[in-house]
TIVO-2410 file (N, C-alpha, C; in nm, 3 decimals):
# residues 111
REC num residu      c1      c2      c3 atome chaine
REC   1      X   0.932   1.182   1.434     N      A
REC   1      X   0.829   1.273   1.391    CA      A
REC   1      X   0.734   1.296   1.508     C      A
REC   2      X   0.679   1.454   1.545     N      A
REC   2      X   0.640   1.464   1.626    CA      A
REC   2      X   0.434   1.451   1.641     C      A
REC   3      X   0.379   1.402   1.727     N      A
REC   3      X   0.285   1.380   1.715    CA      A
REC   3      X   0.181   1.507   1.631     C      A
REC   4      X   0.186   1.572   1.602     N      A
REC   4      X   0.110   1.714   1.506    CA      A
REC   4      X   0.141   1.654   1.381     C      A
REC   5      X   0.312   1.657   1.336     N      A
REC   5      X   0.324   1.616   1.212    CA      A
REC   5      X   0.265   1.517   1.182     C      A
REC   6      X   0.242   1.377   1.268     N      A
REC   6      X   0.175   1.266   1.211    CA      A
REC   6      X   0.021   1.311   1.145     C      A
REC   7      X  -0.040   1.368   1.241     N      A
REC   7      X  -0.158   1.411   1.251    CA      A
REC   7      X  -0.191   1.484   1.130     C      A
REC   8      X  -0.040   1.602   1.073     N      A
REC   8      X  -0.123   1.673   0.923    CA      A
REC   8      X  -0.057   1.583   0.840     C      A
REC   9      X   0.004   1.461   0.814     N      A
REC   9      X   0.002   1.342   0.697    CA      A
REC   9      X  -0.070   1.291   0.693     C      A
REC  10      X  -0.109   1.245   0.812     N      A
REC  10      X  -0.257   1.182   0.780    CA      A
REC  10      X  -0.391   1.241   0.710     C      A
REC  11      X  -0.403   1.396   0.796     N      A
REC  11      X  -0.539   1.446   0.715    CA      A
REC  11      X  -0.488   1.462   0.579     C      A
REC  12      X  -0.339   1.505   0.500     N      A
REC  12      X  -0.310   1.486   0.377    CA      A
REC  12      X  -0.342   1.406   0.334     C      A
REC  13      X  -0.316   1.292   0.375     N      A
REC  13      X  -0.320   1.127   0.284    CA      A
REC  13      X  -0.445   1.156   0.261     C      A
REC  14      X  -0.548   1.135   0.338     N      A
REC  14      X  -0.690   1.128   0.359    CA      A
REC  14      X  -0.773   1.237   0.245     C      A
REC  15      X  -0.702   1.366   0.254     N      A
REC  15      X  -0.742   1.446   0.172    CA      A
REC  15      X  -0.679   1.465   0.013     C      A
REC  16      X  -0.595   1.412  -0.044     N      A
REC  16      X  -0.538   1.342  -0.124    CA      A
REC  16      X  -0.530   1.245  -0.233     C      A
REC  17      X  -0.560   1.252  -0.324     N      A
REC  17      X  -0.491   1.128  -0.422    CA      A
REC  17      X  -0.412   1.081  -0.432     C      A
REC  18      X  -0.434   0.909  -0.389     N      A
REC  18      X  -0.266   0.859  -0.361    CA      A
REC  18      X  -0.295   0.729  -0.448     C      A
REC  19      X  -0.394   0.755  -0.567     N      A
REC  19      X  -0.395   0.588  -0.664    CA      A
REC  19      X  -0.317   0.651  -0.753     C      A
REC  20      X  -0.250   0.561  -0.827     N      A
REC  20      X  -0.187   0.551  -0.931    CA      A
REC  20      X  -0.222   0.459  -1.039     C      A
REC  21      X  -0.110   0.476  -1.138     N      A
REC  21      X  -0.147   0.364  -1.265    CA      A
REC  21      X  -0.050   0.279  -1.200     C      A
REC  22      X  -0.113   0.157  -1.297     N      A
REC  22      X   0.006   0.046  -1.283    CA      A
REC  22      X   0.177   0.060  -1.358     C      A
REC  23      X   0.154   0.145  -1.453     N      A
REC  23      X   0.265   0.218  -1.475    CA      A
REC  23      X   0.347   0.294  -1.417     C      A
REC  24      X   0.308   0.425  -1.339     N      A
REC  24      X   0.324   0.468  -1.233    CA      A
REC  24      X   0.359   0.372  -1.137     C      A
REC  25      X   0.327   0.294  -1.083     N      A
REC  25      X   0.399   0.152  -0.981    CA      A
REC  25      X   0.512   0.130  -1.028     C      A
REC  26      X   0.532   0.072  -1.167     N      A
REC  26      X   0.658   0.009  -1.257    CA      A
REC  26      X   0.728   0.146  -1.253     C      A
REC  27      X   0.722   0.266  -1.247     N      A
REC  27      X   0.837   0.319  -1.246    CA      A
REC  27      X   0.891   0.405  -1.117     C      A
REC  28      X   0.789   0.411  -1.015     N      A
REC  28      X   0.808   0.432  -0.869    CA      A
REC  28      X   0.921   0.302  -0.816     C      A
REC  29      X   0.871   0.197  -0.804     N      A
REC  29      X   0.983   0.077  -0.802    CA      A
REC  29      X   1.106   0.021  -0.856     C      A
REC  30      X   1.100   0.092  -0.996     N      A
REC  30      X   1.211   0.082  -1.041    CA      A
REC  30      X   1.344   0.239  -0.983     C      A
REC  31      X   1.265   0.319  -0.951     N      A
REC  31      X   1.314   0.406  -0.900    CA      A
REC  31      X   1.388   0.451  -0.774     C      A
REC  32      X   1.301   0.344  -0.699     N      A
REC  32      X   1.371   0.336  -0.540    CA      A
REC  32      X   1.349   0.165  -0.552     C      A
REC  33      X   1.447   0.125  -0.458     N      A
REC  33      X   1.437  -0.015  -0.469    CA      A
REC  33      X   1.399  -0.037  -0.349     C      A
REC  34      X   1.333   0.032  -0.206     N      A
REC  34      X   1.320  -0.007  -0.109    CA      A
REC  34      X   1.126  -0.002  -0.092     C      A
REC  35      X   1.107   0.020  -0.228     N      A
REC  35      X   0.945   0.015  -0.217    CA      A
REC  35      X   0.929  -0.108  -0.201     C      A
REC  36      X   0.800  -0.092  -0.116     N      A
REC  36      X   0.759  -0.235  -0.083    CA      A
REC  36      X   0.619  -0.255  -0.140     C      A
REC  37      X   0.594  -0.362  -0.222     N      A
REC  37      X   0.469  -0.378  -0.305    CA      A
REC  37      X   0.365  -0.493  -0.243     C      A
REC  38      X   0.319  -0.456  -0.193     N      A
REC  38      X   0.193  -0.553  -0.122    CA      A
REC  38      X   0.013  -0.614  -0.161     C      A
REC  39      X   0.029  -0.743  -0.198     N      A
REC  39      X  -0.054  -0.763  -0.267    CA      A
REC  39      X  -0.155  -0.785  -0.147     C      A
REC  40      X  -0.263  -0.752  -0.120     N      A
REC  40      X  -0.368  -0.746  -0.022    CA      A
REC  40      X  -0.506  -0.828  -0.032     C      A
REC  41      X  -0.522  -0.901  -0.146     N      A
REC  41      X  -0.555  -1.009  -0.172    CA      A
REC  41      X  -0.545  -1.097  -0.097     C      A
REC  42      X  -0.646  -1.171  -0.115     N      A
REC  42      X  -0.621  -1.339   0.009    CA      A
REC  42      X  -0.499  -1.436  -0.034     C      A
REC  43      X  -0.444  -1.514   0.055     N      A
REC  43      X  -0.360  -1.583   0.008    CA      A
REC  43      X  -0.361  -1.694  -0.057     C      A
REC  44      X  -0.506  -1.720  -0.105     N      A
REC  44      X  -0.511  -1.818  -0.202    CA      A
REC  44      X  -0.529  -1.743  -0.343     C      A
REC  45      X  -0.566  -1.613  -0.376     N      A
REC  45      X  -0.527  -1.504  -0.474    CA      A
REC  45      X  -0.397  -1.496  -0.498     C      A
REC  46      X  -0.337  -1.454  -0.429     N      A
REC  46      X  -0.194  -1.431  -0.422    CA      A
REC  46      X  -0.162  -1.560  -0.462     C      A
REC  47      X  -0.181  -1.702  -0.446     N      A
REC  47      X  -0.113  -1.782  -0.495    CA      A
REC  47      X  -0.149  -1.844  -0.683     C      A
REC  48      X  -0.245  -1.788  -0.703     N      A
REC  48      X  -0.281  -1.796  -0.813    CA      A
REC  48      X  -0.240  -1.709  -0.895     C      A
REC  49      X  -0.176  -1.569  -0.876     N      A
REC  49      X  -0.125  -1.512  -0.961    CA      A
REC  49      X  -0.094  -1.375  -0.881     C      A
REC  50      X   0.042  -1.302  -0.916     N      A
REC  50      X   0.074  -1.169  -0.857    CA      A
REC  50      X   0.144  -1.156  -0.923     C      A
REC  51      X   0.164  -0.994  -0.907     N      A
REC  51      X   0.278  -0.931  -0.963    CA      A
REC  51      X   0.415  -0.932  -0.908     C      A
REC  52      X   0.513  -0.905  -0.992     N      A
REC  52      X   0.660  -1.006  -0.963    CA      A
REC  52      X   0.692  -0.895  -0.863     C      A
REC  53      X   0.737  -0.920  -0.714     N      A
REC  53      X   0.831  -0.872  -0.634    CA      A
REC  53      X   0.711  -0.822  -0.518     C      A
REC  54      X   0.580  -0.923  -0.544     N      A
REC  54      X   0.509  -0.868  -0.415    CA      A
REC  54      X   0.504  -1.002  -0.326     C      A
REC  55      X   0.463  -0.890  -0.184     N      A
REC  55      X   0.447  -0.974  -0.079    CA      A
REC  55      X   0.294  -0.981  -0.055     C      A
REC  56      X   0.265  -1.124  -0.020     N      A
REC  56      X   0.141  -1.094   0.038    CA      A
REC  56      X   0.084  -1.067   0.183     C      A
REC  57      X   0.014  -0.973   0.205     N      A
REC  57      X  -0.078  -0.918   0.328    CA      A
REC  57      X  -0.209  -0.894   0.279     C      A
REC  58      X  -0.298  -1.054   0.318     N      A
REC  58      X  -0.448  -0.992   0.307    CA      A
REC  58      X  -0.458  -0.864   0.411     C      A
REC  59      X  -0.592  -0.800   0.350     N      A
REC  59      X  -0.622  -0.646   0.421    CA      A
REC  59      X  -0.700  -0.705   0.539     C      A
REC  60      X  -0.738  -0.834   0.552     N      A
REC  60      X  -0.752  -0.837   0.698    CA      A
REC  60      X  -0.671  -0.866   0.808     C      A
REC  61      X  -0.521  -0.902   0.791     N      A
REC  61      X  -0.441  -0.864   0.859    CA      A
REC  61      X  -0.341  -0.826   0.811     C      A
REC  62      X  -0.294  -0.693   0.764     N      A
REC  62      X  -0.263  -0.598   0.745    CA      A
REC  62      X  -0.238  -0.557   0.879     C      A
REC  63      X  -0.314  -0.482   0.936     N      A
REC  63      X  -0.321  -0.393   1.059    CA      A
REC  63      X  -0.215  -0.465   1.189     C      A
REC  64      X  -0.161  -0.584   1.184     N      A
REC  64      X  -0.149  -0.691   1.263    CA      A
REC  64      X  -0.010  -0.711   1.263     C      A
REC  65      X  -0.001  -0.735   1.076     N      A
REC  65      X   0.090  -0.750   1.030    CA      A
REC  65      X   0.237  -0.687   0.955     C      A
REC  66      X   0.184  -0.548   0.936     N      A
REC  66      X   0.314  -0.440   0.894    CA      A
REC  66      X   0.388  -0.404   0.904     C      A
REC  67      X   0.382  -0.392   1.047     N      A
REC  67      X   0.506  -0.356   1.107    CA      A
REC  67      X   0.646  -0.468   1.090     C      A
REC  68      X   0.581  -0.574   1.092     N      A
REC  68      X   0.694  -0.649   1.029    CA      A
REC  68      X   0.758  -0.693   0.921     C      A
REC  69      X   0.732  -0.629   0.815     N      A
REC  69      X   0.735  -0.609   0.656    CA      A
REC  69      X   0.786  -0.455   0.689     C      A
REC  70      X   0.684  -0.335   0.698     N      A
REC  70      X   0.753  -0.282   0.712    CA      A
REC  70      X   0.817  -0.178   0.821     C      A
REC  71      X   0.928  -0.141   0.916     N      A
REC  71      X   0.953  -0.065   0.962    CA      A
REC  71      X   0.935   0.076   0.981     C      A
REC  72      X   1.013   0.115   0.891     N      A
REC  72      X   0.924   0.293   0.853    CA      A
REC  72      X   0.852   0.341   0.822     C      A
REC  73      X   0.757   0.421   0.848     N      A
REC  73      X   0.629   0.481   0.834    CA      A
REC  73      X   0.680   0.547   0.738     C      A
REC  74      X   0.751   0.600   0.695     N      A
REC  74      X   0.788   0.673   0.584    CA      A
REC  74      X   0.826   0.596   0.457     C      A
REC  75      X   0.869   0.548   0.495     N      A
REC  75      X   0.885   0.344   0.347    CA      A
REC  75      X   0.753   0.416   0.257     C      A
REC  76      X   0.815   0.392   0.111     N      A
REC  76      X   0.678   0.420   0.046    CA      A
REC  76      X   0.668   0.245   0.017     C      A
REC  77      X   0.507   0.256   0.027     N      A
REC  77      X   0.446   0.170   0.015    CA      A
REC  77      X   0.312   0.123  -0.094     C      A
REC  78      X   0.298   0.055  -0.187     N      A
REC  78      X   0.206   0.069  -0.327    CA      A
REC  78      X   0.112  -0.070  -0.261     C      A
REC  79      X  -0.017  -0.072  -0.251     N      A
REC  79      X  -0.095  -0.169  -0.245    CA      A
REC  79      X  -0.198  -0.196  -0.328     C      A
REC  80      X  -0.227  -0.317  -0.401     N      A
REC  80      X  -0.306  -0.352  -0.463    CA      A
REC  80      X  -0.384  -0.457  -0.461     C      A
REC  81      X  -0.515  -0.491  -0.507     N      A
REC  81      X  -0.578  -0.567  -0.523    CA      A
REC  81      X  -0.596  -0.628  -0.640     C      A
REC  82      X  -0.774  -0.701  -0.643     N      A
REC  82      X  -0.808  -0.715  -0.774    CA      A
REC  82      X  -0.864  -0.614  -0.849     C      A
REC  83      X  -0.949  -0.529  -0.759     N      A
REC  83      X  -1.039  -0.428  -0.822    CA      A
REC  83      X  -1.008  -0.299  -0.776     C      A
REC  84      X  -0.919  -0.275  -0.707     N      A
REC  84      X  -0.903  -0.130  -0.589    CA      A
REC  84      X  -0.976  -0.134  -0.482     C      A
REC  85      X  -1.084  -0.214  -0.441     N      A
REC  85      X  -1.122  -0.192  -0.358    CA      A
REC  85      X  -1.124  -0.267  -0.191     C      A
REC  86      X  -1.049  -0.348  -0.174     N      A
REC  86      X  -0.929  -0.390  -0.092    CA      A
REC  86      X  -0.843  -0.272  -0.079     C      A
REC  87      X  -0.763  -0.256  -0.164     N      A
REC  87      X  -0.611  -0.186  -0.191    CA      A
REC  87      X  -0.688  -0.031  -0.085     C      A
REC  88      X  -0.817   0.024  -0.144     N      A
REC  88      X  -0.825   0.142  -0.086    CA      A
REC  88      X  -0.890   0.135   0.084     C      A
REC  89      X  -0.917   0.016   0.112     N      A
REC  89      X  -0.934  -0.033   0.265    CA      A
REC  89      X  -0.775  -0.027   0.328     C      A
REC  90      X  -0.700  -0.115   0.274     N      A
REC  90      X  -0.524  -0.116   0.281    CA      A
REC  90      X  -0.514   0.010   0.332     C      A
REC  91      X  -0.526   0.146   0.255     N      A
REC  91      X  -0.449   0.246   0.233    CA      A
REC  91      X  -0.519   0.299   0.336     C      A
REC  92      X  -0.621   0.305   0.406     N      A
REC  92      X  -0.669   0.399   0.511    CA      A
REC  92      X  -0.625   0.314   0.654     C      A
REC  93      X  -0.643   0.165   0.627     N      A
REC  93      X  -0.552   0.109   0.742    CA      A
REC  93      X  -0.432   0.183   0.787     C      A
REC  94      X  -0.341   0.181   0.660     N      A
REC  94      X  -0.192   0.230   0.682    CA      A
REC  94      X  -0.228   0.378   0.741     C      A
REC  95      X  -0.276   0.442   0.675     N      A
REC  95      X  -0.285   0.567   0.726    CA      A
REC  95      X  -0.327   0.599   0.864     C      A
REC  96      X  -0.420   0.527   0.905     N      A
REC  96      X  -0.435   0.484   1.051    CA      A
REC  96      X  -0.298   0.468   1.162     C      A
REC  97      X  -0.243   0.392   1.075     N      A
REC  97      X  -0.121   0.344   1.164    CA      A
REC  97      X   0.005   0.446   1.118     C      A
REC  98      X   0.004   0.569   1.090     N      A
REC  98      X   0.053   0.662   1.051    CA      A
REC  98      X   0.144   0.613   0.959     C      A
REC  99      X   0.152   0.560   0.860     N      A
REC  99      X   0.207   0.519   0.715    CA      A
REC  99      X   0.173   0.628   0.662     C      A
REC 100      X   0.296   0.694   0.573     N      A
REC 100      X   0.273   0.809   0.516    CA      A
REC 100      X   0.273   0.823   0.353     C      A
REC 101      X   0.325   0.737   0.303     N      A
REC 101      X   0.376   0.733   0.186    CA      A
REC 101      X   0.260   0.615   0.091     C      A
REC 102      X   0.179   0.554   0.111     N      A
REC 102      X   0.088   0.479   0.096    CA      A
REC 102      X   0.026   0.522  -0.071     C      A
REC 103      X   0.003   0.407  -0.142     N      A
REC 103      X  -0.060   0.423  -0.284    CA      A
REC 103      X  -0.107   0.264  -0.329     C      A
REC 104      X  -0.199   0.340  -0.387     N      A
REC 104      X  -0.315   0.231  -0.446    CA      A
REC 104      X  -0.275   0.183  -0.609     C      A
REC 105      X  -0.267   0.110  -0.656     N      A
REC 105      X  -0.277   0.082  -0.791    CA      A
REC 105      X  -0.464   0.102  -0.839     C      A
REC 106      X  -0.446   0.187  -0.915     N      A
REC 106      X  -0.595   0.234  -0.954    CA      A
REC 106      X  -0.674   0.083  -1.049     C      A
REC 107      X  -0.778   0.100  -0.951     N      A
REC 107      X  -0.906  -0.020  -1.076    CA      A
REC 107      X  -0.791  -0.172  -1.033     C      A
REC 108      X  -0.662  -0.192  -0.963     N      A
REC 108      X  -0.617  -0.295  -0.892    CA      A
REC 108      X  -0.579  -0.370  -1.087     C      A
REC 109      X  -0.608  -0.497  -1.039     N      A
REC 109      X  -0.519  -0.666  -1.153    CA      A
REC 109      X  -0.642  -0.619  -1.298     C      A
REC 110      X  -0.753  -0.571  -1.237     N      A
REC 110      X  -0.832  -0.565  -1.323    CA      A
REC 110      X  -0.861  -0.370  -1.402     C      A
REC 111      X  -0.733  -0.320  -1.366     N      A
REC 111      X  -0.751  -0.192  -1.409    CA      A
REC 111      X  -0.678  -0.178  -1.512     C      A
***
């Protein structure tokens, strides 16, 4: 992808609604099996409770860490928290790092 195209996904993402329900998650994932679900929570959160088939990446290294989880910028990718408000730090990270496909679980464990 050429550097312009990155450039109008990004102002998309940015300009965009990319939360979802947690329903919407359950059937995005069941739909493609190469979604990758990332719980962004600390890892003592994450060890106390997550949803089945996530990985954890606190959102403070995230930025550090993605590329090795995931490869393609195009990979859709669903991140959540407890409240959304992690998850929507997550999602502008990714978008940063030209991740295109990026979504929030709306209101997060507690929505």
């Amino acid at each position: 992808m050429n550097f312009l195209n990155r450039i109008r996904k990004i102002i998309s993402f940015r300009t965009s609604s990319k939360e979802i329900s947690y329903q919407e998650a359950i059937d995005i994932i069941c739909k493609d099996p190469t979604v990758t679900l990332i719980d962004v929570r600390s890892e003592q959160e994450f060890k106390e409770g997550h949803l089945p088939g996530a990985i954890s990446i606190p959102v403070y290294d995230l930025a550090r860490n993605i590329s090795k989880t995931v490869m393609c910028r195009d990979n859709i990718i669903i991140v959540y928290c407890q409240t959304g408000a992690r998850s929507k730090k997550a999602a502008k990270i990714l978008a940063d790092l030209c991740y295109t496909n990026v979504y929030t679980i709306k209101g997060g464990l507690e929505g």
